[in-house]
N, C-alpha and C positions, 0 to 999 in steps of 0.2 A: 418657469418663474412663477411663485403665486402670487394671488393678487395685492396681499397684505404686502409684498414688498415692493409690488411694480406701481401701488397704488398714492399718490399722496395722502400723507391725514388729515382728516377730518378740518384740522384749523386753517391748515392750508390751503383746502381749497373753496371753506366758508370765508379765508381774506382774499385769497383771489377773486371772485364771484362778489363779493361785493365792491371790490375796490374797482372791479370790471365796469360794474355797473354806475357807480359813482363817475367813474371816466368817460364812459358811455353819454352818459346826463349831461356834464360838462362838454363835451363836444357837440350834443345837438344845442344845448339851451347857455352855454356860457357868455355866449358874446351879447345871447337878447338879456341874459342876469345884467351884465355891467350895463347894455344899452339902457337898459329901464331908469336908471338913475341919473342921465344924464341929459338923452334926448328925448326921454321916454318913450323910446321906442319898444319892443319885445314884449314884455311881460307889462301892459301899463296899468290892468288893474294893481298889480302889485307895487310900479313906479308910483301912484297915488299914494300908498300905506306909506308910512314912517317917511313925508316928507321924500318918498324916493329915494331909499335907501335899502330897502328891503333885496330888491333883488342883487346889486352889488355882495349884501350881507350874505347874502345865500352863497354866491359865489366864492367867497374870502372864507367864507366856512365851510364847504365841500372841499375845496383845495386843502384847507387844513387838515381835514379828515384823512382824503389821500397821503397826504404826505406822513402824516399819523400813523394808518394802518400800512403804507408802504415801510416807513424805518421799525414798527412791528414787524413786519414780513420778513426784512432781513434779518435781522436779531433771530427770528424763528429758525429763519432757514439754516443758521449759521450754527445754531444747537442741535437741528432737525434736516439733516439733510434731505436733497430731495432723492426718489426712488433712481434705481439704475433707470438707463434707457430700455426700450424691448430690442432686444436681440436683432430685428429685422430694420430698426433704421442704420441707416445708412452713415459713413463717418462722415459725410459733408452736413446731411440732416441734422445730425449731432452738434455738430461747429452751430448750423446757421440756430438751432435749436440755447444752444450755451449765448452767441452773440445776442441774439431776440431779446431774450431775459434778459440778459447784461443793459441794452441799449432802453426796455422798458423801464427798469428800476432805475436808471439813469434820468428817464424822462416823469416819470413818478413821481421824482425829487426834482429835477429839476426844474417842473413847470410849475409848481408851489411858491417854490423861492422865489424864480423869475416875477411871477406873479404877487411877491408879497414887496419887493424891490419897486417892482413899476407900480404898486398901488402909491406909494409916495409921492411918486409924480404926478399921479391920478389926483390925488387930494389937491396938490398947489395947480392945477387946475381946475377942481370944481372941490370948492373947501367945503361945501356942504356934505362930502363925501366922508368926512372923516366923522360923523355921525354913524357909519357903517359898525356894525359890532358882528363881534365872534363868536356866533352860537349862540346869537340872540343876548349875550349878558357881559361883554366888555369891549373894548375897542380894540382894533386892529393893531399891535404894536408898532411902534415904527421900525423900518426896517434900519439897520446898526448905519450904513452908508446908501447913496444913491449912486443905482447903473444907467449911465447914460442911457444902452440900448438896453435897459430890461422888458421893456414893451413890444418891445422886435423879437426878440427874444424868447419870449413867453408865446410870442403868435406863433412863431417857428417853429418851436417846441410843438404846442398844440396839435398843428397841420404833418408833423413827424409822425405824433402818436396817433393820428387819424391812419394814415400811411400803414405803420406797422398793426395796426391793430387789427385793419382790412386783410394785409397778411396772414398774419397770425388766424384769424377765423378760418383763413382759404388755406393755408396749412393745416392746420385739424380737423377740415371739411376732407381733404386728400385723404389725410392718415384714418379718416374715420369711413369714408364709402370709397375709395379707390385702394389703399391700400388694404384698410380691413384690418389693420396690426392691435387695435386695441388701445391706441395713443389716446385719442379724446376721452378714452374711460379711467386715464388716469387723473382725471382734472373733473372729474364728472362726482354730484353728491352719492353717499352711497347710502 
């Protein structure tokens, strides 16, 4: 198999690698972003700027991006397929490999939403919230209806993609020094 076919391109793994990263961010600092606005706790230099809005902002606009570059992603994927597997995994690795992806871009999208849903409720609890803007230069749209549990929802989501993410590292970490197959080098810049 050569590499140009087993390898992702270039786009694909420059939105990978950052949407990683952006989810990364959001998992260690997401909850002190929203805390900073409310209790000021987390980030409270920041909870000082814009009246305590700042770090919320930050929050509702990295979500955004995710969700951005993820329905990017699909769209890409969907014109660009991705490369075969390598010959050496395995058909279960294949499935758990096919569901991973499926349940990530699930949670991609999902914890955006969730999270743009429960900001409504966020605001008629603390209304100074809705000063919050999107990329520094408009407000948060309201979202079309309110979900009861979107806040549950969004945490659950979250604690999911912590879950599979730690996977997914520990999978690549396998196929890259135990297995030796060349997996991680598909995902890898080149």
């Amino acid at each position: 198999m050569s590499p140009e076919v087993s390898r992702y391109d270039r786009l694909s793994i420059l939105t990978h690698w950052v949407t990683a990263a952006l989810m990364i961010f959001m998992m260690i600092f997401g909850e002190a972003l929203m805390g900073s606005g409310s209790e000021g706790e987390g980030f409270e230099e920041a909870g000082e700027l814009a009246s305590g809005v700042l770090g919320p902002s930050i929050h509702v606009s990295l979500g955004a991006a995710i969700l951005g570059l993820t329905v990017f992603r699909i769209a890409w994927r969907l014109a660009n397929p991705a490369p075969p597997y390598p010959p050496t995994l395995r058909r279960y690795e294949q499935m758990l490999a096919r569901v991973t992806g499926a349940v990530f871009y699930l949670l991609l999208i999902g914890i955006p939403v969730t999270g743009w849903f429960a900001f409504s409720g966020y605001v008629a609890e603390e209304p100074a919230m809705a000063a919050v803007r999107l990329f520094g230069v408009m407000p948060l749209p309201p979202a079309p209806f309110r979900v009861q549990d979107a806040k549950d929802i969004h945490e659950i989501g979250g604690n999911v993609a912590i879950l599979l993410t730690v996977l997914h590292v520990l999978a690549a970490l396998k196929h890259q020094f135990i297995d030796r197959d060349g997996t991680l080098g598909r995902m890898l810049p080149h």
